[in-house]
C-alpha positions as CSV (number, residue, x, y, z in Angstrom):
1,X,6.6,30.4,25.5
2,X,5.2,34.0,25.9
3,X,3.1,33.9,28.6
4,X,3.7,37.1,30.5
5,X,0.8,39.3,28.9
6,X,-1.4,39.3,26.2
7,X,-0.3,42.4,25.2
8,X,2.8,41.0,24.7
9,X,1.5,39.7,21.5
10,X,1.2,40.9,18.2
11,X,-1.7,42.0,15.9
12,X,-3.8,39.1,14.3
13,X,-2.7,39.0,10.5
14,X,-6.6,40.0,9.6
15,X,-6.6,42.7,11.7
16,X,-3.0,44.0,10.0
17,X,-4.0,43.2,6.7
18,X,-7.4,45.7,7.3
19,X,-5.0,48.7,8.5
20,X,-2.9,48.3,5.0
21,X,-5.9,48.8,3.8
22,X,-7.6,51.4,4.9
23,X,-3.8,53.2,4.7
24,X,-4.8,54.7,0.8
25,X,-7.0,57.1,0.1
26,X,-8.8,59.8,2.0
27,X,-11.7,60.0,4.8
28,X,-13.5,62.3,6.8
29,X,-11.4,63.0,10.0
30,X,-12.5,63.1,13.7
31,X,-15.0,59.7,13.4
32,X,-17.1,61.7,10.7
33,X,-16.0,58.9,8.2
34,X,-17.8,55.7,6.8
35,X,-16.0,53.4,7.9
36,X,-16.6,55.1,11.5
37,X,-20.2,55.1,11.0
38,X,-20.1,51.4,9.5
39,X,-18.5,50.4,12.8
40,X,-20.7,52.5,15.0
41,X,-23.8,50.6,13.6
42,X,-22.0,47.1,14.4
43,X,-21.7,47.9,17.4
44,X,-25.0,48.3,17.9
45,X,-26.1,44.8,16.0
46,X,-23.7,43.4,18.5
47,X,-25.3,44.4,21.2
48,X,-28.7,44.3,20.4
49,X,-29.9,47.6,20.9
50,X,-28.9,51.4,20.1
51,X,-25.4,52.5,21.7
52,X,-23.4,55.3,21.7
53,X,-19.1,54.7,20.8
54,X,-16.3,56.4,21.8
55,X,-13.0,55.1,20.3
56,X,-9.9,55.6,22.7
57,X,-6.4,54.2,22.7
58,X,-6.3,52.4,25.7
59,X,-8.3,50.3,28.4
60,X,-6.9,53.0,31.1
61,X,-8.7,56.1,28.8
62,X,-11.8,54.0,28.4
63,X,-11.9,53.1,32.3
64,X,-11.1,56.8,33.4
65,X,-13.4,58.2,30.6
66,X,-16.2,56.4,31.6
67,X,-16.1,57.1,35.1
68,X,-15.3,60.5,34.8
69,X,-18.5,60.7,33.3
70,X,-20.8,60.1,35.8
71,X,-19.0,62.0,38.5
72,X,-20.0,64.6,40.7
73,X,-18.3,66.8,43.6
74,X,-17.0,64.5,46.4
75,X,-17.7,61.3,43.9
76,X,-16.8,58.2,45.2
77,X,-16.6,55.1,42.9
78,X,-16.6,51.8,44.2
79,X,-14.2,48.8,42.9
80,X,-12.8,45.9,44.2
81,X,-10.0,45.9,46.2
82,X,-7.3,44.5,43.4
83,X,-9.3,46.2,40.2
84,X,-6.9,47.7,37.7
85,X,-8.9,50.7,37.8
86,X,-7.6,51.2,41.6
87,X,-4.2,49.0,41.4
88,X,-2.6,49.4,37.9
89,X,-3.5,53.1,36.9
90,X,-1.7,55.9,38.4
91,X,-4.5,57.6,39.3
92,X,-6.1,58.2,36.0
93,X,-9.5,57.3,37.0
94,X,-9.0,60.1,39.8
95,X,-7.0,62.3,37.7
96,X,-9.6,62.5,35.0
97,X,-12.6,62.7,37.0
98,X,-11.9,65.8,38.7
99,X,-10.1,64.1,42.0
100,X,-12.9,61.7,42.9
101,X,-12.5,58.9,44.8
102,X,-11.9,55.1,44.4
103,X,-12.8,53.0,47.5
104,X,-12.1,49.4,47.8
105,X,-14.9,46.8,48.4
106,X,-13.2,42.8,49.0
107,X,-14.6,39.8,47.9
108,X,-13.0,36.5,46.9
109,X,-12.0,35.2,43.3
110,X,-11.5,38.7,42.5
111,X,-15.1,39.9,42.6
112,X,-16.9,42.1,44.8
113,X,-19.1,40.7,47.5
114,X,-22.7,42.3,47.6
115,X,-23.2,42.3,51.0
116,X,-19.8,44.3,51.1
117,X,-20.5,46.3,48.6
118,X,-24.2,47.1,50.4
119,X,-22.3,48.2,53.6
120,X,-19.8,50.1,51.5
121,X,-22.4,52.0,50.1
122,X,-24.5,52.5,53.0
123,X,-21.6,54.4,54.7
124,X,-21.8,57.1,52.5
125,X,-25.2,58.9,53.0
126,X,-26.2,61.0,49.9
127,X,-25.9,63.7,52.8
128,X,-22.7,63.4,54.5
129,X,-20.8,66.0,52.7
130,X,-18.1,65.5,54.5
131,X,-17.6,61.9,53.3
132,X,-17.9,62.5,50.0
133,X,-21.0,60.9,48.0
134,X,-21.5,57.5,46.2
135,X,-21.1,58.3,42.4
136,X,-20.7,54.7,40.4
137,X,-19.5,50.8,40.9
138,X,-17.5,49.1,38.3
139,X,-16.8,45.8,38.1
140,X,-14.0,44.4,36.1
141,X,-15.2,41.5,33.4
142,X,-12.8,38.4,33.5
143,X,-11.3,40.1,36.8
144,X,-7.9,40.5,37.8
145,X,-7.4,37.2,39.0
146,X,-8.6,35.2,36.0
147,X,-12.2,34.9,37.6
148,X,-15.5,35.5,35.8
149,X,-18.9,37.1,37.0
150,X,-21.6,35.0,36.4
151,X,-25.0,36.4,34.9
152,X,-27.0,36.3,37.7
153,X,-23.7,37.5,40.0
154,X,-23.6,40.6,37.4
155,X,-27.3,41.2,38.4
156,X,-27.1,41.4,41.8
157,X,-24.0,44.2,41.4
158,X,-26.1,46.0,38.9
159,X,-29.4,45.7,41.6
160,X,-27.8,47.0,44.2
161,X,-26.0,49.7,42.3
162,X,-29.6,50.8,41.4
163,X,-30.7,51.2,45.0
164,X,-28.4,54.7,45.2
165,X,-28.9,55.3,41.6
166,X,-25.4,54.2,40.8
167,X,-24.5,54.0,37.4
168,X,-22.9,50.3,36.7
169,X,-19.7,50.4,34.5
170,X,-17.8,47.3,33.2
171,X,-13.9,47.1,33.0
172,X,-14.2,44.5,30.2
173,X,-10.3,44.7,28.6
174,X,-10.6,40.9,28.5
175,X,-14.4,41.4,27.6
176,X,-14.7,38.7,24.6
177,X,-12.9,36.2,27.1
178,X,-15.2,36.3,29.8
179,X,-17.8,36.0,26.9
180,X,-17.3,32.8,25.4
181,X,-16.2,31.3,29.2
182,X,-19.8,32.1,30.0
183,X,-21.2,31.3,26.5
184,X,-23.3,34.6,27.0
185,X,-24.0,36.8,24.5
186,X,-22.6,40.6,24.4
187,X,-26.2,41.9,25.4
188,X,-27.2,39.3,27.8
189,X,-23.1,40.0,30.0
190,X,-24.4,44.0,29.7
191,X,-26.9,46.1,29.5
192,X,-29.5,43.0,30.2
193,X,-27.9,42.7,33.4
194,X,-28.3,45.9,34.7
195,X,-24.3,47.4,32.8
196,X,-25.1,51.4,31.9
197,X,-21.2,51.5,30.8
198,X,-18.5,49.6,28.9
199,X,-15.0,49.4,28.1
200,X,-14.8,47.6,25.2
201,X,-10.9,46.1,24.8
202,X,-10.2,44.4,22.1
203,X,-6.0,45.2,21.5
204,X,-5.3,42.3,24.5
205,X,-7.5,39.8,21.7
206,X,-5.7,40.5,18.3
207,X,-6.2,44.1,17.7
208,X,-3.4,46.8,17.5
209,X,-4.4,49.7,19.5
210,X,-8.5,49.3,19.4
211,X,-10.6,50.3,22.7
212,X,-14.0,51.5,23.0
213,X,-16.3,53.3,25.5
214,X,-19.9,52.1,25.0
215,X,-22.8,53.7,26.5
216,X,-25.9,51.6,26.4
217,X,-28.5,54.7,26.9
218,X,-27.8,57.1,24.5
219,X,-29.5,59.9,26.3
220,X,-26.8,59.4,29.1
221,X,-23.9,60.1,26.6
222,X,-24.3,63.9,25.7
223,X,-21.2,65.1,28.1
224,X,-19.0,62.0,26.8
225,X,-17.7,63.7,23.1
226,X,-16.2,66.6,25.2
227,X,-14.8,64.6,28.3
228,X,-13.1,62.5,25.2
229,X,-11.8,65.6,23.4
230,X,-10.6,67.4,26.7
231,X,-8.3,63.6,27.6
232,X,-6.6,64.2,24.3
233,X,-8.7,60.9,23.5
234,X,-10.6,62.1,19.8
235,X,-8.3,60.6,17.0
236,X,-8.4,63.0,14.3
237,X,-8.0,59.5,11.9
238,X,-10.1,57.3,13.8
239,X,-10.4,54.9,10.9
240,X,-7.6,53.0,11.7
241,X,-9.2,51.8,14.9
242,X,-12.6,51.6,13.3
243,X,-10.7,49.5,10.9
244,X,-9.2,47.1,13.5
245,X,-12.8,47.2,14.9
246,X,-14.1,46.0,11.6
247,X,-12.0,43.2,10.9
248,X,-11.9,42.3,14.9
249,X,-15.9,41.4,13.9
250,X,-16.3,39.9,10.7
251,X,-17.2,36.7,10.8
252,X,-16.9,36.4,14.0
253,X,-13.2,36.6,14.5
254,X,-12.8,38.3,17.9
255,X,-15.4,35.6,19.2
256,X,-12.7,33.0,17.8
257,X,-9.6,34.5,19.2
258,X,-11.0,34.8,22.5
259,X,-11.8,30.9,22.4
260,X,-8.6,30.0,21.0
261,X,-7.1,32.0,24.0
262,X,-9.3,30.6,26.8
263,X,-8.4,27.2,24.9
264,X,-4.8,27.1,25.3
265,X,-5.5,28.4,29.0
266,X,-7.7,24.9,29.5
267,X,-4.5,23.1,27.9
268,X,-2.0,25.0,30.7
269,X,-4.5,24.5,33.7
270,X,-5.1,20.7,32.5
271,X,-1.3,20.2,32.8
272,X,-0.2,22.5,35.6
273,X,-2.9,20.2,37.2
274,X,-0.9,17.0,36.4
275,X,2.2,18.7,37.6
276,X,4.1,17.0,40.5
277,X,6.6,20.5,40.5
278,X,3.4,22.8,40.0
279,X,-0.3,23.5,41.3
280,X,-2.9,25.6,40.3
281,X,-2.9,28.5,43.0
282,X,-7.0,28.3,42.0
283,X,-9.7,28.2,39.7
284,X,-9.9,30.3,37.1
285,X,-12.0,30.6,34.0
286,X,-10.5,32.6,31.3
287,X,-7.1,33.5,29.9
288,X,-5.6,33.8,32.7
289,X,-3.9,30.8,35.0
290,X,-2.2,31.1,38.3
291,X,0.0,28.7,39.4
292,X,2.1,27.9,42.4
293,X,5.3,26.3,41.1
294,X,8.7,25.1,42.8
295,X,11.2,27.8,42.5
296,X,13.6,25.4,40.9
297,X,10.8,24.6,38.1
298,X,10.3,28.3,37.4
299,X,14.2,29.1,37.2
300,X,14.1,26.1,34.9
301,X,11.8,27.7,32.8
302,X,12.9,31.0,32.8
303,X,16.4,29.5,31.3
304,X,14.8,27.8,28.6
305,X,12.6,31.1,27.4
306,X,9.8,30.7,29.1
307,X,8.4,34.3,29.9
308,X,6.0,34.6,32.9
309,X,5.3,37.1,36.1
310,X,6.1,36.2,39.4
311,X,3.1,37.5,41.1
312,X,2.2,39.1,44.5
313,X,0.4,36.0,47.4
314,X,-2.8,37.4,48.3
315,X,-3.1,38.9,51.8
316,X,-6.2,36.7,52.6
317,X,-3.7,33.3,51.6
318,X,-0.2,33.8,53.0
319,X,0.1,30.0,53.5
320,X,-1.0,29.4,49.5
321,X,3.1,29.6,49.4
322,X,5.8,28.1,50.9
323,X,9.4,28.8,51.2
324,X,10.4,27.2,48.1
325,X,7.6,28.3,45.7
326,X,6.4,31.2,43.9
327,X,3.0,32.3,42.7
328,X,3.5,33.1,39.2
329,X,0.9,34.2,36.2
330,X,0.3,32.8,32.8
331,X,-1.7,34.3,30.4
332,X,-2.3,32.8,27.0
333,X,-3.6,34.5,24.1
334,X,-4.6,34.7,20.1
335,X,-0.8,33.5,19.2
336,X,-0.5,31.2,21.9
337,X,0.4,27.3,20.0
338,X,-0.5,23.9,21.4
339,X,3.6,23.6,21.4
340,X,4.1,26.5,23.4
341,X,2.1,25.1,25.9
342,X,3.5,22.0,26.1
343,X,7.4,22.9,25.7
344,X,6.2,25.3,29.2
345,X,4.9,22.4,30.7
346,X,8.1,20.0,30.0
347,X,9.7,22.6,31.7
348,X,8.0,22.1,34.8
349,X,8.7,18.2,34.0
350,X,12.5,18.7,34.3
């Protein structure tokens, strides 16, 4: 009953199995290899359309990367107020880009509102040099909170973003989740929407250690192979992520993953939802479930293995709580069985 993070969970057997592979034999270093190239070229199948790739090992290189690339003196980048870009990474984005700025925009389920994000932007003249000077939005793709931006929702981000000149970049560590909630396809979530930038994750889905930056105008990538080999990001045997990446696709198995995850995260909300010791603290689409749940039932099912986050109330619902409850977080993933599931919610039962 693993339910704390999907990172907490393993590499799928496929994905293993590709890595023994590839462990033989010799290959160009530095992404200069076939495999490499193989991958590259996938990418760009997936997406529909020519892309540039940038292997790193984690979501936090690929966020920080990305942004770092767009930024100029006094940049400021605009997130929303509980991204993991501004919340959960020590300053990386900042550290990497030269000491820009992140500034928080709210909006509820996790996602930014435009009209804040309008007014946000708006208080930053390109000419107020004492301010500091709009540089890029990111949005984060399923969000923090288990939410997921609709099509036309991405749109109106990326239209406004385009008023200033913004670039748009996509925290998407839980990218093929929000994909198959949305039943979208990789082009139509992106670059089709208005998304210059990605950060591909796919070690939260079944990978090892496999993240991507994808830039979806190849033009706009020049300044990216340097900003990647002064981070101490450029793998001198890249393979072994292009391998994960490799067998991540084939036949579609990251597509598969990501609905087995989101499935067994239907399974916990349908339950939690039945619950008379638990409630869902709201509505959430992907692999992620939030629940508020009697603080008897939790110590119940912390005794009997179950392994979850107690998780900070929101400042906008101090009364989702009372007294005698806790917010907690569940997130399912590629390993997650009906029976875990279940024995979590016979916990609850007790």
């Amino acid at each position: 009953m693993f339910f704390a993070s999907d990172n907490w969970a393993g590499a799928h057997k496929s994905i293993a199995e590709r890595l023994l592979t590839e462990s033989t034999g010799f290959a160009a270093a530095y992404g200069a290899g076939d495999l490499d190239r193989k991958v590259e070229a996938r990418f760009s199948e997936i997406f529909e359309r020519e892309v540039s790739i940038f292997f790193v090992a984690t979501g936090t290189a690929a966020n920080s990367l990305s942004l770092a690339s767009v930024q100029r003196p006094g940049g400021i980048t605009f997130c929303h107020s509980e991204a993991h870009v501004i919340e959960d990474e020590c300053g990386a984005p900042e550290f990497f880009s030269g000491a820009a700025r992140l500034v928080a925009v709210d909006g509820e389920a996790g996602k930014i509102d435009p009209a804040k994000l309008s007014a946000k932007i708006a208080s930053f003249p390109e000419d107020a040099v004492h301010h500091g000077r709009a540089s890029a939005v990111t949005i984060t793709q399923a969000t923090e909170i288990g939410t997921v931006y609709s099509l036309p929702e991405i749109g109106e981000i990326a239209a406004i973003s385009r008023k200033r000149n913004l670039p748009l970049h996509m925290d998407g560590a839980r990218f093929a989740n929000a994909l198959v909630a949305l039943g979208a396809t990789p082009a139509e979530m992106t670059w089709r929407r208005g998304v210059d930038m990605l950060s591909f994750g796919g070690t939260k889905n079944g990978c090892w250690c496999a993240e991507a930056i994808i830039i979806f105008n190849p033009d706009q990538a020049r300044e990216m192979p340097f900003i990647r080999k002064r981070a101490a990001q450029l793998f001198s045997k890249s393979r072994f992520i292009a391998a994960q990446f490799d067998a991540y696709f084939e036949d579609g198995l990251w597509l598969d993953l990501a609905r087995h995850s989101n499935g067994m995260a239907d399974r916990l909300r349908a339950g939690i939802g039945t619950s008379n010791s638990a409630r869902l603290a709201w509505p959430t689409a992907s692999n992620e479930v939030f629940a508020v749940v009697s603080k008897s039932a939790a110590k119940i099912a912390e005794e009997k293995g179950a392994k979850f986050y107690e998780w900070p109330v929101p400042a906008a619902t101090p009364e989702l709580v009372s007294e005698s409850e806790t917010l907690i977080r569940l997130v399912s993933s590629f390993a997650t069985t009906e029976a875990d599931v279940d024995g979590f919610l016979k916990c609850l039962a007790a």
